[in-house]
N, C-alpha and C positions, 0 to 999 in steps of 0.2 A: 504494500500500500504506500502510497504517498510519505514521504517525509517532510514534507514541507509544512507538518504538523508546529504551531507552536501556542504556547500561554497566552491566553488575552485577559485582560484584566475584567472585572465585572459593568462595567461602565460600559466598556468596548461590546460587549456581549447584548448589553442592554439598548445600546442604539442601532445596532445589528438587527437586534430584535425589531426593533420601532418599522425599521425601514420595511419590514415586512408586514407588519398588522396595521401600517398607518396607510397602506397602498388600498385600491378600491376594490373590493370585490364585486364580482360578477354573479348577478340575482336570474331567477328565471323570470322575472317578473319583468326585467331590462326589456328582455324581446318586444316586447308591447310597443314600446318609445317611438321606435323608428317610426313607423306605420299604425298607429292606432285608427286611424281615420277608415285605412283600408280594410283593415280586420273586423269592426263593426260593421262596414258594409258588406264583407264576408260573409258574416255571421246573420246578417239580415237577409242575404239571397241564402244560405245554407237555409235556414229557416222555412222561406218560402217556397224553397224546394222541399222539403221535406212534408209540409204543410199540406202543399198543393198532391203529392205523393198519396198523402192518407185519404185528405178527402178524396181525391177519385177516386179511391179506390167505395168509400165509400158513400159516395152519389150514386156512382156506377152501379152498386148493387141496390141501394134506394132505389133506382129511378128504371131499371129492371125488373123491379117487384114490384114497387108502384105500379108500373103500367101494367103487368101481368094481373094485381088485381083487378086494374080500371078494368081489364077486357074481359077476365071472369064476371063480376058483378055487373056491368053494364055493358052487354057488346052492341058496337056500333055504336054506342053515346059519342057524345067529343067531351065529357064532362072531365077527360084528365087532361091538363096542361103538359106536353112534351116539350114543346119548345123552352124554354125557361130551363128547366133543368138540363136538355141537351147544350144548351148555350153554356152554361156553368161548367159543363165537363168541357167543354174546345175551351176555354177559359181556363182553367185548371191544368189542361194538359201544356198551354201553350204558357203556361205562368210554369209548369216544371222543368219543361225543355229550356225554358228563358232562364230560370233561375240558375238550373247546373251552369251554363255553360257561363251563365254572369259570376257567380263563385269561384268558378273551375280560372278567370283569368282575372278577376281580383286578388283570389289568395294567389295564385303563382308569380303576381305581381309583388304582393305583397314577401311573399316567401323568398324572392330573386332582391326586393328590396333589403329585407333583415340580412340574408347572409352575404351583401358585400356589407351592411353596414358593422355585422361582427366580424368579421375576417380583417376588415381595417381596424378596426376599435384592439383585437388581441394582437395583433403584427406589430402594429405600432405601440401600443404598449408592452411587448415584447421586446421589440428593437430599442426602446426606451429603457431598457434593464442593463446594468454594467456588465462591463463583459463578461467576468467571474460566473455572474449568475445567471446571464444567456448563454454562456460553457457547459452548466449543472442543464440548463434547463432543453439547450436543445440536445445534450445526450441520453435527456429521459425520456423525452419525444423521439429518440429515432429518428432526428432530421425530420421534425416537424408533421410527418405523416398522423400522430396522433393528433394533434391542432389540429390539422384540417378536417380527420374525420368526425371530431368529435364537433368542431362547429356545424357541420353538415346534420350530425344526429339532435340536434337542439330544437331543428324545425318540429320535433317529432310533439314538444311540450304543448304546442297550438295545432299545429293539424290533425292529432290522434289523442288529445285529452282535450285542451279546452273546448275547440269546435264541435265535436263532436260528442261531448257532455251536455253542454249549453244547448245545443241543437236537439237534442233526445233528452234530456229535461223537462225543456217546456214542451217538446212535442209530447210527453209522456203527460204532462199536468192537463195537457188540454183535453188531451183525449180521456180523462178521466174525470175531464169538466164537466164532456159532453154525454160518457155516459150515464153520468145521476140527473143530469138533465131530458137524456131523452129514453131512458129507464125507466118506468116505475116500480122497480123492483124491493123490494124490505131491504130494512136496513143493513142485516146481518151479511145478505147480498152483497152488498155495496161495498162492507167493508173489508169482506174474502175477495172479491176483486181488486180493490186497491191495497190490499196488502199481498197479494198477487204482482201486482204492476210494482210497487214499491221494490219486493225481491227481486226481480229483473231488472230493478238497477243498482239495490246494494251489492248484488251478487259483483257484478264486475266492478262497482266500488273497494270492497273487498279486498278483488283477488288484485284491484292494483296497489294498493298499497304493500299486501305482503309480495310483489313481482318487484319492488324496489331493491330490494336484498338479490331476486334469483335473478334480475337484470345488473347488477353492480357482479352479483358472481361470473355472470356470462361476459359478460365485459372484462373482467379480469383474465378470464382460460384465454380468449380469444386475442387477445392483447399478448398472452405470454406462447398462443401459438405461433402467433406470425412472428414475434421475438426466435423464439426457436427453432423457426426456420431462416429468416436472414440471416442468421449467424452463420449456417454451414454453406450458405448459397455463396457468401463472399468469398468463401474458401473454396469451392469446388474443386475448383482444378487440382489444388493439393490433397484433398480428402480421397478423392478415383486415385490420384495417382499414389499414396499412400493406404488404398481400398480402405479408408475408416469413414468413407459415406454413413453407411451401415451402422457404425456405431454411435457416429455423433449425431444422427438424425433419432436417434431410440424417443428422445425427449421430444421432439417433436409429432412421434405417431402417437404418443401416451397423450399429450395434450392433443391431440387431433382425437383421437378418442372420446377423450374427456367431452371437449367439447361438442361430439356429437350426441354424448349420451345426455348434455344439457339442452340440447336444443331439441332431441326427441321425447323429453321430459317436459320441456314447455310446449312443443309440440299437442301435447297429451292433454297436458292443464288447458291451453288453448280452446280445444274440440270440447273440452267436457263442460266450458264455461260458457259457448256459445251452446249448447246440448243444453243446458241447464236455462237459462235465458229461453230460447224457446218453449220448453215444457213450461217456463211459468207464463207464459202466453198462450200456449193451447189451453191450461190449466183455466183462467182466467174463461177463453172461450165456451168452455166446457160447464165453470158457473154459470153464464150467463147462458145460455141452450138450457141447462139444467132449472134455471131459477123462470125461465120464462116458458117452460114445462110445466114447473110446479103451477104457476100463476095461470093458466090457461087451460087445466083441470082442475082450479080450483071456483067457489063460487063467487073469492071475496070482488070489492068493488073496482081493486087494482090490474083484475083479469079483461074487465070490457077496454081497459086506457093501453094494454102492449098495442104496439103499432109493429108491424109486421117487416113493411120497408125500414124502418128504424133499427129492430133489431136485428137484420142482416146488417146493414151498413155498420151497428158495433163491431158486429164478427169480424166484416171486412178490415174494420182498422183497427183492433187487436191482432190480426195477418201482418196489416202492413206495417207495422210499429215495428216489428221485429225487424225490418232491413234497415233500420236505423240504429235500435239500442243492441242488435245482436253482435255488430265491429265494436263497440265498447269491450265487450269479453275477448275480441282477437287480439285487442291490440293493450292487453292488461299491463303489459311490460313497455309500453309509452312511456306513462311517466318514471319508471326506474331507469329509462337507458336517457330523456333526459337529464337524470340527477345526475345521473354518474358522468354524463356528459361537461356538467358546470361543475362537478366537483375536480373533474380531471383537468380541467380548462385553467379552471383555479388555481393549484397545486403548481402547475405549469410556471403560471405568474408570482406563485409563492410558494417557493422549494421550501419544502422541509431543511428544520434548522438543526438537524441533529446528520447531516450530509457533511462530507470531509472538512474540514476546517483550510484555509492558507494560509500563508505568513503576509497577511493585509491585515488593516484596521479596518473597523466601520467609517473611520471619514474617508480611505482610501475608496472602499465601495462609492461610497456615495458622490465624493465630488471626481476621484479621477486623479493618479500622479500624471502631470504635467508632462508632456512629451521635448524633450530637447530640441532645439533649433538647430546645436551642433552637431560633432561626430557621434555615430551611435557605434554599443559595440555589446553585442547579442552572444551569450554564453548559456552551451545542454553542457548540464554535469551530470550523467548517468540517466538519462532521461530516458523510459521506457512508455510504449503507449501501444493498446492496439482496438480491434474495434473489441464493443464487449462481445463476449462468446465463441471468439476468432481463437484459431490455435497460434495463428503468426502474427508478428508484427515488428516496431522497431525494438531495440529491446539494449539498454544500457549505453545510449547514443552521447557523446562528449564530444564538442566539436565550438570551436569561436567563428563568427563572422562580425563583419565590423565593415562599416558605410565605406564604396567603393572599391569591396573586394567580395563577387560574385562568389557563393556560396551552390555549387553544384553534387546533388543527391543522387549518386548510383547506385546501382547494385541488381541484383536478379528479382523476378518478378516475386510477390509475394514476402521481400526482404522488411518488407514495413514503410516504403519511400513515402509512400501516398497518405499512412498513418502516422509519419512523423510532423508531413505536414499541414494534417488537419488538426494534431496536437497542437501546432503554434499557432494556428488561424484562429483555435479556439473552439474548437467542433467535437472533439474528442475530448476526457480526462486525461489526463497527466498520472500514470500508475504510478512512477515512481522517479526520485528524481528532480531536476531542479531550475528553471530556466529565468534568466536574469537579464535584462535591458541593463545597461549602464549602472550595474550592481545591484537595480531593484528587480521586485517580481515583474515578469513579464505581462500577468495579467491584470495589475493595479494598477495598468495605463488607464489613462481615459483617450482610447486609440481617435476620438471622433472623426471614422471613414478615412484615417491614415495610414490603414492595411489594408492592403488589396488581395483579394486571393482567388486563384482561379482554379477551382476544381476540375476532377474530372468529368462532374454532371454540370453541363451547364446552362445556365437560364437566360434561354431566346424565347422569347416571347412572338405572339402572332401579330405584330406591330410593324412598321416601317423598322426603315434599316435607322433613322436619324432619329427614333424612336426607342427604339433600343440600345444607340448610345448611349441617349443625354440621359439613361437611367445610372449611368456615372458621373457626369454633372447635366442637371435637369437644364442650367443656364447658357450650356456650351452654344458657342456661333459655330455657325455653317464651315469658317475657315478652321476652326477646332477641330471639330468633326472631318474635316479633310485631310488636316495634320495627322490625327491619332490613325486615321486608313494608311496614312502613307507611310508611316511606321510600320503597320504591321503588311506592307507591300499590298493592299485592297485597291490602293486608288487606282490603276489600269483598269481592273474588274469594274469598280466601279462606274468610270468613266464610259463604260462598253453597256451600262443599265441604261434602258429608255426613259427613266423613272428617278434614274439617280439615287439623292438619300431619301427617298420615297417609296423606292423599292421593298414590297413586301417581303418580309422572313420565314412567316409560316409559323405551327403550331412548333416549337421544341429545334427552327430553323431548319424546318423541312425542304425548304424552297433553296437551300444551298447545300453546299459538299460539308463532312463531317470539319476537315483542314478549314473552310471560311468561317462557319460558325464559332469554331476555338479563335480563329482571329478578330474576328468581330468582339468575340468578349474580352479579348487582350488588350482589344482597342477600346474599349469602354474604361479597362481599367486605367488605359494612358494620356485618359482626358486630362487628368491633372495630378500634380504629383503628389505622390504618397510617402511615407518615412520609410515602408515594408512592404513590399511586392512580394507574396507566395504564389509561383505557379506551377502548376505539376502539367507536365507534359506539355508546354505549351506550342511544341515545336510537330507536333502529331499530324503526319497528310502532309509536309512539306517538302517541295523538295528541295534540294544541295543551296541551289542560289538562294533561294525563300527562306530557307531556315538561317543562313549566316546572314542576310540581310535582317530578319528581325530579330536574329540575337544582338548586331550594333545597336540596330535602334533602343531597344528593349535597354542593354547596356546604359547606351549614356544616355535616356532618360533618368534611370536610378541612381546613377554613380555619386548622386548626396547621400540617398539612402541605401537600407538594407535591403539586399534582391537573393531569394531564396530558391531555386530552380531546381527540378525535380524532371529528369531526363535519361532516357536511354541511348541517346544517338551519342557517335564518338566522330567529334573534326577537333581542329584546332581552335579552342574556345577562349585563347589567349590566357593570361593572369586570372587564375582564380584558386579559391579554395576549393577541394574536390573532396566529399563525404561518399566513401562505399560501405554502405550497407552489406551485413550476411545476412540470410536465410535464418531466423530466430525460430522455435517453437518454444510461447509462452504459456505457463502452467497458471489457472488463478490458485 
């Protein structure tokens, strides 16, 4: 583990603390903000649709039996009104066709509005966290993969509990409005029905509260399966060729197991809760057939008042009640896979305070050491790092670099190159080990966008080409943007686009070669100058003349500062420091 363990005093601890219980937390209740306007008018077309739902269904049988009477009792009269009630059904029908498809693109609007507004809301208060603690926080994320899903599972809190509670609710109160209204049934009646109707919505009341616990478990397996499969997938190539596929994956079929036997268990509870929800609506239908049996062999004076067409049309919308409160019992684990959604969101922005300690203070966190104007000069004393769950990586690295004397990372594939240098970008933990700017920690910089680092994965975005620059400086001029291409040798290409820096990129820079995309992000970083350039591979898809022309460039852009290069190609790369990596296998 880490050494970079040391004593804080109780003060230091206690503002440490502050900075994390004085930040904002994030409520479910937030979601609302963005768009409330739109969600009420949601929830007023959900309504209407659902509304419109029952009653046809039961007009439809009203105004069937109606007239079936009128023509027993008087054939050939005109004494029943059809028009009227036929006109209420094309009304009704065309109020439920109106209403879905009026919901179906309010909420989507609304749903498209909330998740950029929470995706920008946690990103930027994430990228607003010191680096130490966006270090902690994007290696617990995985490279952010759980941020994004879990913001995606949040819509679940409004479209699968409140909508659809509040929509089956009052459609539930009305239709039990209407049958003591248009019943004349005993009281005893009345109240085995509505406590009929009642249970058909404690029930999935109920089963979602306790689905909070078996949604936070399922979320936990799931979370540690995908963990325990990216670990071996990074490795692959050395696992086959080592044949320990087979073993290091054991963890991952036992969690794949697991997690199947949780989801055919909620599977289970699912069927039995929507199974149950129905029966207590047949149940209910079954009263009321029963109670308007007793009533119609019996003599009292409430047997002349059943109305015939009335009491189908209950039938009908105790049927149709059910395609509304029967998804409340499917989707019982809505509100547990929201919680755990904000609990985990949470966490994210407020690491737990009992995670490795470093040799910083709490004001170091918080305001940032100052970066030098002058020479820098960057020292690993034993510095080991690899991804978690990996068998390889850098492992006991010691090496100085210092402003104007290129620091180049070789060695064989899988030596740890690409883990050493996401340990100093800041992406990875630091297992063990020691790394120091100009005698201080490395990480108690307040870097503000004065490390540039160019991954392996990189982010082109579906934007213009001068669009995906100036996401390195948003202010840069046209002549900027032409400089940073001609560094990285674009501007011929360039010059040869019909479009210029208007030229689309494409989804992940689909629209160009794998070598232009890498330089295009080189070029972004060479907008303007940085104290630390990390780039791995940045010379990838080039060829002889390409690659020595923007390693000059690249060169004496940096030559104030620290330039960290992570390469396998061999030319003459003039004065530098040269770091070879071996082949580690690290034990946790």
């Amino acid at each position: 583990m880490t050494k970079q363990v040391l004593a804080k005093s109780d003060t230091s601890s206690n503002q440490q603390s502050s900075l994390t219980t004085n930040a904002p937390v994030f409520r479910l209740r937030d979601m609302f903000k963005p768009s409330f306007d739109l969600w009420v008018i949601s929830w007023i077309l959900g309504l209407v649709t659902a509304l419109s739902m029952i009653a046809l269904l039961m007009i439809s049988g009203w105004f069937i039996t109606g007239a079936a009477l009128a023509g027993m009792i008087a054939v050939g009269s005109h004494s029943f009104n059809y028009m009227l009630p036929a006109g209420i059904i094309r009304m009704l029908a065309m109020a439920r066709t109106a209403g879905r498809y009026g919901e179906l693109m309010v909420s989507h609007n609304a749903v498209f509005d909330l998740l950029k507004t929470l995706r920008l809301r946690f990103f930027n208060r994430l990228a607003a966290l010191p680096l130490v603690q966006q270090r902690n926080t994007l290696h617990a994320s995985q490279y952010m993969h759980r941020l994004v899903s879990d913001i995606d599972k949040l819509d679940e809190f409004i479209l699968r509990v409140i909508s659809p509670w509040l929509i089956g609710s009052v459609s539930m109160l009305l239709l039990a409005a209407f049958i003591g209204w248009a019943l004349p049934l005993s009281s005893t009646s009345k109240i085995v029905i509505y406590l009929l109707l009642l249970s058909a919505l404690l029930l999935p009341f109920i089963a979602s509260l306790k689905g909070i616990q078996s949604a936070k478990h399922l979320s936990q397996v799931a979370e540690s399966r995908r963990q325990k499969l990216l670990a071996p997938l990074a490795i692959i190539t050395q696992l086959l060729l080592w044949q320990q596929w087979q073993t290091q994956t054991k963890d991952y079929t036992a969690q794949d197991d697991k997690l199947q036997a949780l989801e055919w268990k909620a599977q289970k509870h699912r069927s039995s809760y929507m199974l149950l929800i129905q029966w207590f609506c047949y149940a209910a239908v079954l009263v009321v057939l029963f109670s308007i049996y007793q009533l119609t062999n019996s003599s009292t004076a409430l047997a002349t008042d059943i109305n015939v067409p009335l009491a189908l049309a209950v039938t009908l919308g105790l049927l149709g009640i059910q395609e509304i409160i029967v998804p409340l019992g499917q989707h019982y684990l809505a509100m547990g896979n929201s919680i755990s959604a904000k609990d985990r969101l949470n966490a994210l922005l407020h690491p737990a305070t009992n995670q490795p300690e470093l040799n910083i203070t709490a004001t170091d966190i918080e305001k940032g050491l100052t970066l030098t104007t002058g020479q820098m000069h960057a020292e690993l004393c034993n510095v080991s790092a690899k991804i978690p769950g990996a068998l390889v990586g850098a492992k006991e690295v010691s090496v100085s670099v210092q402003s104007g004397m290129p620091l180049i990372i070789k060695g064989p594939s899988g030596c740890g190159k690409s883990t050493l240098l996401q340990a100093l970008a800041g992406e990875l933990p630091v297992q063990s080990g020691e790394i120091t700017l100009n005698e201080q920690n490395w990480f108690a910089y307040d870097w503000q966008d004065q490390l540039g680092y160019l991954g392996q994965q990189l982010d082109i975005f579906d934007q213009t080409l001068a669009a995906n620059l100036r996401l390195g400086k948003p202010d840069a001029t046209e002549e900027e943007l032409l400089s940073a291409l001609d560094k990285v040798g674009l501007l011929p290409w360039l010059q040869a686009q019909p479009q210029g820096l208007q030229t689309a990129l494409g989804e992940y820079g689909a629209a160009i070669s794998g070598g232009q995309a890498r330089r295009v992000a080189l070029a972004r970083l060479l907008l303007k100058p940085r104290k630390v350039l990390l780039l791995d591979e940045p010379f990838a898809g080039l060829d002889t003349v390409t690659r020595e022309r923007v390693w000059n460039s690249v060169r004496e852009h940096q030559k104030q500062g620290l330039l960290i290069i992570v390469s396998h190609h061999e030319w003459d790369m003039g004065e530098c420091e040269v770091l070879t990596l071996k082949e580690n296998v690290l034990i946790d």
